[in-house]
ZAVOTOR-136317 format. One record per residue (C-alpha): residue number from 0; residue in three letters; x, y, z. Coordinates in nm, 2 decimals, padded with zeros to 4 digits, always signed. Each point is the difference from the previous one (the first is absolute). Example, Ala and Ser with C-alpha at 12.3 -4.5 7.8 and 13.67 -1.06 7.14 Angstrom:
<sites>
SITE   num   residu       px       py       pz
SITE     0      Ala   +01.23   -00.45   +00.78
SITE     1      Ser   +00.14   +00.34   -00.07
</sites>
This chain:
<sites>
SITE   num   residu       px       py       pz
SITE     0      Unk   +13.17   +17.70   -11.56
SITE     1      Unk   +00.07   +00.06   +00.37
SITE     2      Unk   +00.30   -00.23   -00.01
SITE     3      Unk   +00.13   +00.11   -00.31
SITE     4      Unk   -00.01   +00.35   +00.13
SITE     5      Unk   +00.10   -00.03   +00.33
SITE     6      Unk   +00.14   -00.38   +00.08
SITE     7      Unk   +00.25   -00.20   -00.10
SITE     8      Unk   +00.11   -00.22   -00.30
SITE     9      Unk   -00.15   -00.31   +00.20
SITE    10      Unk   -00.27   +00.20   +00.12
SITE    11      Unk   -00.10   +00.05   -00.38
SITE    12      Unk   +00.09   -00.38   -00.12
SITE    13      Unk   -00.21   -00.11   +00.31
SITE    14      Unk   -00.31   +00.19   -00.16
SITE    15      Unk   +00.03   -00.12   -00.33
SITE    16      Unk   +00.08   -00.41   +00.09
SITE    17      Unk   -00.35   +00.10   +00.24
SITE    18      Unk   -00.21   +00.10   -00.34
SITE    19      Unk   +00.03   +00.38   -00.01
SITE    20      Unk   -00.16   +00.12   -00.30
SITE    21      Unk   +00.31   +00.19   -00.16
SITE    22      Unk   -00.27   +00.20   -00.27
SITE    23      Unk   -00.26   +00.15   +00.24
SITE    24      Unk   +00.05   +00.37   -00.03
SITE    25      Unk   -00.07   +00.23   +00.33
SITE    26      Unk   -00.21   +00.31   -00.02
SITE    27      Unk   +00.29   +00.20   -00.17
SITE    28      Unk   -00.04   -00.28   -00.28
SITE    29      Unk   +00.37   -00.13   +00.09
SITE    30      Unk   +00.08   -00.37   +00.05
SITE    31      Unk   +00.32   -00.12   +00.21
SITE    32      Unk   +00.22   +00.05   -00.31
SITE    33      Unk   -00.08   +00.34   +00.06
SITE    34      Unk   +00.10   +00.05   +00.36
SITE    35      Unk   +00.29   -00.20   -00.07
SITE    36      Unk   +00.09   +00.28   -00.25
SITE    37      Unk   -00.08   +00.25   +00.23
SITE    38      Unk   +00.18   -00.13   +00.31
SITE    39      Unk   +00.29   -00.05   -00.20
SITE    40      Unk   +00.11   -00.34   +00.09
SITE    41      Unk   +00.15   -00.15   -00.31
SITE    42      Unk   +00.00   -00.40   +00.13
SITE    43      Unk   -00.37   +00.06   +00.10
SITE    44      Unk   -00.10   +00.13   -00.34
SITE    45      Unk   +00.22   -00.27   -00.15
SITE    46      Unk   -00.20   -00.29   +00.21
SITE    47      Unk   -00.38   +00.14   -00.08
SITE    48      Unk   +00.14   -00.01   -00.37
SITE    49      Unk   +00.10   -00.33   -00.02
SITE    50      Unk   -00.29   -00.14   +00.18
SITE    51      Unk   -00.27   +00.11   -00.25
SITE    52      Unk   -00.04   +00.41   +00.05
SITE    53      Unk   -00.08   +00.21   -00.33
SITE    54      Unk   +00.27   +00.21   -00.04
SITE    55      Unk   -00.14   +00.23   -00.23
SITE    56      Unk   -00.32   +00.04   +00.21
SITE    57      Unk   -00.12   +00.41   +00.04
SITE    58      Unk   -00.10   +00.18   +00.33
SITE    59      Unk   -00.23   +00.26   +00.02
SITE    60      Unk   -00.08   +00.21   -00.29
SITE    61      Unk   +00.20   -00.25   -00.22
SITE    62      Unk   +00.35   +00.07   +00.16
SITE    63      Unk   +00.28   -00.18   -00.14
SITE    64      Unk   +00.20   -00.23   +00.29
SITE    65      Unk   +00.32   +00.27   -00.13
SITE    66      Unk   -00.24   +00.28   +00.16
SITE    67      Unk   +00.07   -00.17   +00.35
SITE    68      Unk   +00.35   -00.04   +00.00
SITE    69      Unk   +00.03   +00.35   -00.13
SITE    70      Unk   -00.21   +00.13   +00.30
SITE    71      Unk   +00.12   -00.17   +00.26
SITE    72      Unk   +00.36   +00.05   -00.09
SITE    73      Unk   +00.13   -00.27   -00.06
SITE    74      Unk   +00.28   -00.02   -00.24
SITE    75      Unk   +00.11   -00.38   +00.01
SITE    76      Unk   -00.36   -00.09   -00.03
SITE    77      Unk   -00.09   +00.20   -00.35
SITE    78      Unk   +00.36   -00.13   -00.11
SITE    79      Unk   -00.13   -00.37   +00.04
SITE    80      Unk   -00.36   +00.06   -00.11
SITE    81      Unk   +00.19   +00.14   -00.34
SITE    82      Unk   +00.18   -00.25   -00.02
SITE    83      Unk   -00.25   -00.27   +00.03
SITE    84      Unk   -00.13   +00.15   -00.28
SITE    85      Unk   -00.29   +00.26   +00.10
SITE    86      Unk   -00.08   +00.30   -00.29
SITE    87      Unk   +00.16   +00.37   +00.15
SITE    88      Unk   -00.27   +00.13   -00.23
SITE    89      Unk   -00.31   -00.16   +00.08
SITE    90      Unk   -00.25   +00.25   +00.09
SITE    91      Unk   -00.27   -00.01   +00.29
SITE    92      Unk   -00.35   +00.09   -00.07
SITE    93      Unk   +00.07   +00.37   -00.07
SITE    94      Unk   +00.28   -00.03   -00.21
SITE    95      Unk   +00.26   +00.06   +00.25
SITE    96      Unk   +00.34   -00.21   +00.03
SITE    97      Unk   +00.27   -00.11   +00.19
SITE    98      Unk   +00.25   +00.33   -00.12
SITE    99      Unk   -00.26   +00.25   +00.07
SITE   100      Unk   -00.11   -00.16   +00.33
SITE   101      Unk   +00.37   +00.00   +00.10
SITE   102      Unk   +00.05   +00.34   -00.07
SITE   103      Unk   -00.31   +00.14   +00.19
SITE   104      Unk   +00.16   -00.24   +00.32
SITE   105      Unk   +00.32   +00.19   -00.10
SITE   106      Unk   +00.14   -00.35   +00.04
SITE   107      Unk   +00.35   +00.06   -00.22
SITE   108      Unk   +00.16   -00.30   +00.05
SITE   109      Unk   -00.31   -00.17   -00.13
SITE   110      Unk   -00.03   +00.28   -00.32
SITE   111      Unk   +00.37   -00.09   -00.09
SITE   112      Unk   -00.09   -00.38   +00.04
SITE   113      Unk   -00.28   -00.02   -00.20
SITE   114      Unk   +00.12   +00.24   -00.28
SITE   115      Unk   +00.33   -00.23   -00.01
SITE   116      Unk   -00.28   -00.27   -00.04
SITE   117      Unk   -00.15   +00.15   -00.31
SITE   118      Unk   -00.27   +00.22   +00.15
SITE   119      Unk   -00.14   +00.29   -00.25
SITE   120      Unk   +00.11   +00.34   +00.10
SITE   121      Unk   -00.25   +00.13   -00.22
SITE   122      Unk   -00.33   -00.18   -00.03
SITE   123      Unk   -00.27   +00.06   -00.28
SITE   124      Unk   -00.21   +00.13   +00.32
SITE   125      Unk   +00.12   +00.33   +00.13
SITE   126      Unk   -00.09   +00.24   +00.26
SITE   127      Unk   -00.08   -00.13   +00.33
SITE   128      Unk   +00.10   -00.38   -00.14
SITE   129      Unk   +00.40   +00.10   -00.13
SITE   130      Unk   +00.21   -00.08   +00.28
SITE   131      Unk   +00.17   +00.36   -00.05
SITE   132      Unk   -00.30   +00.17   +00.10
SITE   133      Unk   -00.05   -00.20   +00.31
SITE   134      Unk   +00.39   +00.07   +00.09
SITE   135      Unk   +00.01   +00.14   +00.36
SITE   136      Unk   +00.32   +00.11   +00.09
SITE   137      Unk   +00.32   +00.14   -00.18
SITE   138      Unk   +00.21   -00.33   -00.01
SITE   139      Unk   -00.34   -00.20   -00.20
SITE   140      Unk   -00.04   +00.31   -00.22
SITE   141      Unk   +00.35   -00.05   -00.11
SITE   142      Unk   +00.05   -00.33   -00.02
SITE   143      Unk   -00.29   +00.00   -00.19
SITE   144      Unk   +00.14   +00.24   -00.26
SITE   145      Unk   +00.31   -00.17   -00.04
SITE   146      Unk   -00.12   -00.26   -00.10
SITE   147      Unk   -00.19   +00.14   -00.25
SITE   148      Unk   -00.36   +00.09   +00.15
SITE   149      Unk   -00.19   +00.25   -00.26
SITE   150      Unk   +00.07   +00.36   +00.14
SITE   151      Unk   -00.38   +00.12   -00.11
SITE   152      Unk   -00.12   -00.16   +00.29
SITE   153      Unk   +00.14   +00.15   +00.29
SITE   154      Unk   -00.24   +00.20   +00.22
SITE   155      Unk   +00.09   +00.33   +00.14
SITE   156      Unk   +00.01   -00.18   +00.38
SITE   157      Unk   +00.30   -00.20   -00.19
SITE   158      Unk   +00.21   +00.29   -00.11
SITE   159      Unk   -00.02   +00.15   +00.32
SITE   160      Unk   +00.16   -00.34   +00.13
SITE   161      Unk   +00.27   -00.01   -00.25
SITE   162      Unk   +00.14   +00.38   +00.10
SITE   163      Unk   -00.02   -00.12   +00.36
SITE   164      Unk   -00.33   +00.21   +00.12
SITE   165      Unk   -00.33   -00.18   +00.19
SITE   166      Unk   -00.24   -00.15   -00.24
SITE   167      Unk   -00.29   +00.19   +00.10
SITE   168      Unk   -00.04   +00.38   +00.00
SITE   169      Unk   +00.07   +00.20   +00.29
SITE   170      Unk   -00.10   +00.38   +00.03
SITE   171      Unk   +00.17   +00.06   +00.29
SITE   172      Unk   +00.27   +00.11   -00.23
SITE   173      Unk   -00.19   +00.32   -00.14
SITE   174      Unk   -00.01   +00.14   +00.39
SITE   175      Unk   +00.31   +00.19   +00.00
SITE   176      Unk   -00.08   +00.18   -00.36
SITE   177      Unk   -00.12   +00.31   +00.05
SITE   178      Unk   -00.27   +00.16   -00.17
SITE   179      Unk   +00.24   +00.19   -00.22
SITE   180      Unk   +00.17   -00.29   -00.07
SITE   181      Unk   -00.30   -00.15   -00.12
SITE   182      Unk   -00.08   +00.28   -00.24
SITE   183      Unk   +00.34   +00.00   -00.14
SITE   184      Unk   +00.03   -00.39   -00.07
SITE   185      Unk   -00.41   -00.08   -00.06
SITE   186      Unk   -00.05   +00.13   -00.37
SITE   187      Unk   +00.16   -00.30   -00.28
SITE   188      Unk   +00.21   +00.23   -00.17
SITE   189      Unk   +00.24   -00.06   -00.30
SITE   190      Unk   +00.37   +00.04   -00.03
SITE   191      Unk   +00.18   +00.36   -00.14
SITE   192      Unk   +00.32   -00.20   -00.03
SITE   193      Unk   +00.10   -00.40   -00.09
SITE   194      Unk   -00.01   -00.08   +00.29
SITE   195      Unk   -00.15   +00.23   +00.25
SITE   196      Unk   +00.06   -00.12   +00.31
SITE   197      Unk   -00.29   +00.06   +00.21
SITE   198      Unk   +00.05   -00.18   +00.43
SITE   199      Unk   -00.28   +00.24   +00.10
SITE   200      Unk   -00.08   -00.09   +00.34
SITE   201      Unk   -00.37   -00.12   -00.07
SITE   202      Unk   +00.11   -00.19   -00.24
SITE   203      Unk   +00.23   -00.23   +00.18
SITE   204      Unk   -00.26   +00.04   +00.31
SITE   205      Unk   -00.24   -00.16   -00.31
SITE   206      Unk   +00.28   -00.28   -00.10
SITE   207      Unk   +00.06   -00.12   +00.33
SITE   208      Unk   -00.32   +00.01   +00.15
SITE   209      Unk   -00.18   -00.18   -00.27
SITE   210      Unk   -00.30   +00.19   +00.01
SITE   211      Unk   -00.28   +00.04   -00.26
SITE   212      Unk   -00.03   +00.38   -00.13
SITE   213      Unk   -00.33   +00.02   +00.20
SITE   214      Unk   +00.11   -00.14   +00.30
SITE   215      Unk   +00.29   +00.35   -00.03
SITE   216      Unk   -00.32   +00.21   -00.13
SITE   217      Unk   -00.18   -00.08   +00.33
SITE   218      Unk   +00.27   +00.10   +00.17
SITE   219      Unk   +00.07   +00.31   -00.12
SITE   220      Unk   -00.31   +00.11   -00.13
SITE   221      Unk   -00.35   -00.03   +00.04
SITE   222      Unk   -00.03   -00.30   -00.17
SITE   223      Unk   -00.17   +00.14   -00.31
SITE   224      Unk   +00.11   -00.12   -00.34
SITE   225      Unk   -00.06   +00.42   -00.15
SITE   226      Unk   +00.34   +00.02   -00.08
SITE   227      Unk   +00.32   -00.21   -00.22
SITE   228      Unk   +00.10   -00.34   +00.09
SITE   229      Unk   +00.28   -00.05   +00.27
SITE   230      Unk   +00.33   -00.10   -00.05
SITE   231      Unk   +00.01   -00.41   +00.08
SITE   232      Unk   +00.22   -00.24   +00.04
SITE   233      Unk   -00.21   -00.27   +00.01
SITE   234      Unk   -00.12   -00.13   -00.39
SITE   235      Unk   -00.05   -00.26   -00.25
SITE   236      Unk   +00.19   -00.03   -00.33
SITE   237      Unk   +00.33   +00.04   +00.15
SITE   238      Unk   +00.32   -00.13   -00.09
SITE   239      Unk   +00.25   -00.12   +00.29
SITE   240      Unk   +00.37   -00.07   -00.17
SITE   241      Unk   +00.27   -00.12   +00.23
SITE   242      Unk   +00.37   +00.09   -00.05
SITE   243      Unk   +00.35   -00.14   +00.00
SITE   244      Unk   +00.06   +00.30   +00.30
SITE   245      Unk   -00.28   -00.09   +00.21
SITE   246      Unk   -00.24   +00.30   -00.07
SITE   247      Unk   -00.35   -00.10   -00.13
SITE   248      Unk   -00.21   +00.22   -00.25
SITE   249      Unk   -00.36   +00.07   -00.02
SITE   250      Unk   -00.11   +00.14   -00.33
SITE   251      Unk   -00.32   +00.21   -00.06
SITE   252      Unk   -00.31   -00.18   +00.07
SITE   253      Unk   -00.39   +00.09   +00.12
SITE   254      Unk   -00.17   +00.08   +00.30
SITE   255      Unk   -00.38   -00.08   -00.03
SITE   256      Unk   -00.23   -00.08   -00.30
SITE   257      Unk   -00.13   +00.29   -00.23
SITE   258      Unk   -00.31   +00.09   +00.18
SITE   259      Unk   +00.21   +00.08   +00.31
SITE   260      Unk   +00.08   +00.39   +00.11
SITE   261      Unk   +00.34   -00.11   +00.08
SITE   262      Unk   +00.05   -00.22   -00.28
SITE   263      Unk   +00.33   +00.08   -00.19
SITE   264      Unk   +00.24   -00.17   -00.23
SITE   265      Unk   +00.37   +00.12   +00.11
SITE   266      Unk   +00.31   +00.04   -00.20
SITE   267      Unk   +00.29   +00.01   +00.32
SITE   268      Unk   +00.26   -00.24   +00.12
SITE   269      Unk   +00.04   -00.14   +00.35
SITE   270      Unk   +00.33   -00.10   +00.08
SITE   271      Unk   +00.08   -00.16   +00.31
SITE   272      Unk   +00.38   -00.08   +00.11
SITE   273      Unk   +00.13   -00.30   +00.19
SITE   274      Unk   +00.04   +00.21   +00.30
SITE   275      Unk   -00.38   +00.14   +00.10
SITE   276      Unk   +00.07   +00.29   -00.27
SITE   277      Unk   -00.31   +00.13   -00.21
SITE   278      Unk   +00.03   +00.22   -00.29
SITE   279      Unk   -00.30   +00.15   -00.25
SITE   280      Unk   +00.02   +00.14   -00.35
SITE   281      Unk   -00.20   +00.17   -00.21
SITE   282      Unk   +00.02   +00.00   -00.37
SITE   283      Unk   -00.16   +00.25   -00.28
SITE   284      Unk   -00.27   -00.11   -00.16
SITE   285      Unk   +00.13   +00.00   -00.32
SITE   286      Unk   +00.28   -00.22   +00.11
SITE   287      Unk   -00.18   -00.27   +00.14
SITE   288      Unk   -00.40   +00.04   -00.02
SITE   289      Unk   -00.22   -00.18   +00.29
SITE   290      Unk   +00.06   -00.38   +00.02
SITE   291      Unk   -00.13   -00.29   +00.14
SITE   292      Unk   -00.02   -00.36   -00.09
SITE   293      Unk   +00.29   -00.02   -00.20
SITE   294      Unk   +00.31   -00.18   +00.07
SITE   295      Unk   +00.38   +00.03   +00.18
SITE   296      Unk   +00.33   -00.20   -00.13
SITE   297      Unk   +00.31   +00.08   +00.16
SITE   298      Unk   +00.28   -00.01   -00.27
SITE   299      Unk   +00.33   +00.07   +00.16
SITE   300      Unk   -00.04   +00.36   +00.12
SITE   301      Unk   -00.33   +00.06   -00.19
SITE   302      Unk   -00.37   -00.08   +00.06
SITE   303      Unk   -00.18   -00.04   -00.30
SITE   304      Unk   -00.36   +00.09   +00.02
SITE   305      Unk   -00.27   -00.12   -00.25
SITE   306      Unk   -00.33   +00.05   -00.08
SITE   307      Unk   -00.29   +00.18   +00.22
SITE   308      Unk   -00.35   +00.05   +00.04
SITE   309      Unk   -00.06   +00.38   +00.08
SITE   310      Unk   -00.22   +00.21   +00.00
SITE   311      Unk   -00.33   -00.02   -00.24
SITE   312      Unk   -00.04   +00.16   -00.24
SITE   313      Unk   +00.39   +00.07   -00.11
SITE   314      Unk   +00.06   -00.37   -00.08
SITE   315      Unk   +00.09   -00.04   -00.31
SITE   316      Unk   +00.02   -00.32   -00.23
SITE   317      Unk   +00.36   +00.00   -00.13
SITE   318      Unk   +00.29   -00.07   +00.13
SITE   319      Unk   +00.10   -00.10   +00.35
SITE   320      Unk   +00.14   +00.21   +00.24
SITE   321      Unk   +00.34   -00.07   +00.09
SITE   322      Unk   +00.23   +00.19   +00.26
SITE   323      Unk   +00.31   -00.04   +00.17
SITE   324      Unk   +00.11   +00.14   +00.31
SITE   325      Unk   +00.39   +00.03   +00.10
SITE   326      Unk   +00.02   -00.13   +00.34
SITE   327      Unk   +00.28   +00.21   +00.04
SITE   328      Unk   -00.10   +00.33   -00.07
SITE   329      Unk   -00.35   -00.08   +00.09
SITE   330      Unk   -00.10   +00.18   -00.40
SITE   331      Unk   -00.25   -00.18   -00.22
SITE   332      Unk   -00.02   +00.05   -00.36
SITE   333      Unk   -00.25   -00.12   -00.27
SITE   334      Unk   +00.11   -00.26   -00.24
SITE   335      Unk   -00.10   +00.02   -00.33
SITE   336      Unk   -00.03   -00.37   -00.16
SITE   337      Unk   +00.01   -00.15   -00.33
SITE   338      Unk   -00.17   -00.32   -00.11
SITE   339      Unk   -00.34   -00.17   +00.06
SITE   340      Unk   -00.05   +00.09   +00.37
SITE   341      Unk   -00.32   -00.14   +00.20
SITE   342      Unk   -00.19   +00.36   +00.02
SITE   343      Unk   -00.12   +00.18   +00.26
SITE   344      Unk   +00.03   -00.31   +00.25
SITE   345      Unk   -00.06   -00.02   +00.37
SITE   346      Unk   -00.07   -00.25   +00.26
SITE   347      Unk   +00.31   -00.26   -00.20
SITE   348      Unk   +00.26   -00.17   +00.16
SITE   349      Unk   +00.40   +00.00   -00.13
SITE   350      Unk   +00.30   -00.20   +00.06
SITE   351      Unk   +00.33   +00.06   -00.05
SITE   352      Unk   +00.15   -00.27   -00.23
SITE   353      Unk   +00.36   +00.15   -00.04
SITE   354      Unk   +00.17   +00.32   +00.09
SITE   355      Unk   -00.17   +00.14   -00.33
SITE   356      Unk   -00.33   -00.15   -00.06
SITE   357      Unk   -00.32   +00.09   +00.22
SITE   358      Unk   -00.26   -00.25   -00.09
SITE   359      Unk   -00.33   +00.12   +00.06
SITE   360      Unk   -00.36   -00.23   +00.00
SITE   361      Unk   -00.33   +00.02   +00.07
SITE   362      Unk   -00.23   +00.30   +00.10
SITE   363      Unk   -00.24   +00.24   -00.17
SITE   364      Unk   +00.08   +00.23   -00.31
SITE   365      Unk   -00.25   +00.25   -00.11
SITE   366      Unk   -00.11   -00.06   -00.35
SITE   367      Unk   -00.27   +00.30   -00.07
SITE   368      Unk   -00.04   +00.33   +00.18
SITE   369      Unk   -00.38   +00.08   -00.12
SITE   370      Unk   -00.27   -00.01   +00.04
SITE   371      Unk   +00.10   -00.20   +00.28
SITE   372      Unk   +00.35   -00.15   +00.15
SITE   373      Unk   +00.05   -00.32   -00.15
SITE   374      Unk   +00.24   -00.22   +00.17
SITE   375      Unk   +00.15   -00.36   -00.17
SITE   376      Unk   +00.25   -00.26   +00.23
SITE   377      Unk   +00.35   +00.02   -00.15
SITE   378      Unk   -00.01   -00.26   -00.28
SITE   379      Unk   +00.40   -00.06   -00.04
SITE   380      Unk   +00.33   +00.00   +00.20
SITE   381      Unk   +00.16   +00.31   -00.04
SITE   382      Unk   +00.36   +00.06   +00.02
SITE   383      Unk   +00.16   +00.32   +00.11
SITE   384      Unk   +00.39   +00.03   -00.07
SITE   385      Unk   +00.17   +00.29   +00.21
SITE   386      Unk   +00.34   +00.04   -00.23
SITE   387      Unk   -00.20   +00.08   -00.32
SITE   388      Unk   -00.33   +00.13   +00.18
SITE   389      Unk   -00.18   -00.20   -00.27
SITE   390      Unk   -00.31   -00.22   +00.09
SITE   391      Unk   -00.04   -00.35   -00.22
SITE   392      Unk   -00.27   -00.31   +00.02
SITE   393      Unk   +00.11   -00.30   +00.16
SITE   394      Unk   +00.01   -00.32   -00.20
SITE   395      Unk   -00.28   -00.16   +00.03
SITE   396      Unk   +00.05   -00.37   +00.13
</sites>
């Protein structure tokens, strides 16, 4: 191992011809195939190989020989180990792979290698395991998305990357709003006009900051929770398009979980321009209710929005909710549908499969109000058309 990782070519020949044992692992479980991986030396890989080392042997916590390469950074390395064969999708002992590891590294080359290679953008496994979730800078999130990674997964830490702010939250940002400011921006309010424009200062201190509404309650207030929920940027159940111009749109979402004082299910658009810009709209209510967990297709200068979870109690089993929002005039409107649509769905994933079918899968549609919520998966493949407005089943097969 010491020559392998630190000597030469003859050095390591010299150790083998002597009787090194080429399988004895070290206390990080790795043999010298391993630190040949790691130290990136192709010819001293290749030589370990051909004199008896297990290629496919796994390091600690069952890591894939891929994981190293990936790690380490070095590119001509995984190209060879792929190439002599070596899964991109075997798994270590958790579930993780080779994708997902190389996004968390924020190694792109290595992303772009190994989804050229066949890699699966979007693994039965998500959360923590999908390699979008574990994307750590702006250039993985997108490369990622491009290539087709499942939208649903990205965190709030990774749409803060994408529109060019830090991942984490920084309050620093609410110290120049006053405390009039505050009052003015603090309250979720809903549109009088479609759209209502809305850049309070609060609110873009609360966009760019990051911040949870109780991190801005303890600023402002006495920390108390006897009084509405704050005005957040920071959510689940948001949609992030990206369009043709450069801007990127945030739609709706939720900040916290029902038992929460400041938990809230919002009905606004964030738009942020190529240029640092940051705009906010409101929206009536009876234009476009509170949404979350629904889904975003950009068709040519509209986003289509489908489906949401909401707020209990006003879910309804019926059809599914379908908007679409002009991303030139900012205005949403309802759609109103014909054909067999999923019902009230949430939580799916869609694809657009030509310029006027949105082809939605997956998720959860609620199937019976009382006496409790009942919820069933989405049993078919639904297909949306945007010409006609008219949902239909996709073949099965």
């Amino acid at each position: 191992m010491t020559a392998v990782a630190l000597g030469t070519l003859a050095d390591v020949h010299a150790q083998i011809d002597a009787g090194a044992a080429l399988e004895v692992p070290d206390a990080w479980e790795r043999t010298a195939w391993h630190i040949a991986i790691q130290s990136g030396d192709i010819d001293k890989a290749a030589l370990v190989r051909d004199r008896g080392s297990n290629i496919h042997a796994r390091g600690r916590c069952g890591r894939p020989p891929l994981f190293d390469a990936v790690e380490c950074g070095h590119l001509a390395m995984l190209r060879w180990l792929i190439e002599l064969g070596l899964a991109v999708d075997e798994a270590d002992e958790f579930g993780g792979r080779a994708l997902a590891h190389a996004a968390e590294c924020d190694n792109v080359e290595a992303a772009a290698l190994l989804i050229a290679s066949g890699a699966a953008l979007n693994p039965s496994e998500g959360g923590h395991l999908h390699p979008l979730y574990n994307a750590s800078s702006r250039a993985m999130v997108n490369l990622l998305l491009d290539a087709g990674a499942d939208p649903r997964e990205l965190r709030d830490e990774s749409r803060r990357l994408m529109v060019g702010l830090p991942a984490e939250g920084d309050s620093s940002a609410l110290h120049a709003v006053t405390p009039d400011q505050f009052a003015q921006g603090a309250k979720r309010t809903f549109g009088t006009t479609n759209p209502t424009r809305v850049n309070l200062p609060f609110r873009m201190a609360m966009v760019t900051s990051g911040v949870t509404a109780y991190a801005a309650g303890d600023w402002f207030t006495d920390g108390g929770f006897d009084r509405e929920p704050i005005w957040c940027a920071h959510r689940f159940g948001t949609s992030v398009s990206r369009l043709a111009d450069g801007r990127i749109v945030w739609v709706a979402g939720e900040h916290e979980d029902a038992y929460d004082p400041d938990f809230c299910i919002y009905n606004d658009v964030i738009v942020f321009a190529p240029d640092g810009g940051i705009e906010i709209f409101d929206y009536p209510e009876s234009v476009f209710p509170p949404t979350d967990f629904h889904t975003a297709t950009v068709v040519g200068d509209a986003i289509w929005l489908i489906g949401s979870l909401g707020y209990h109690g006003r879910r309804q089993p019926g059809p599914t909710q379908v908007m679409r929002l002009d991303t030139v005039t900012m205005a949403i409107e309802q759609v109103s549908a014909s054909g067999p649509s999923p019902g009230w769905l949430s939580g799916h994933r869609a694809h657009l499969r030509s310029p006027a079918e949105i082809v939605v899968s997956e998720g959860n549609v609620l199937s019976a109000r009382s006496p409790d919520e009942q919820w069933e998966p989405l049993a078919r493949v639904h297909v949306f058309d945007t010409v006609s407005c008219r949902w239909r089943l996709e073949e099965a097969g």
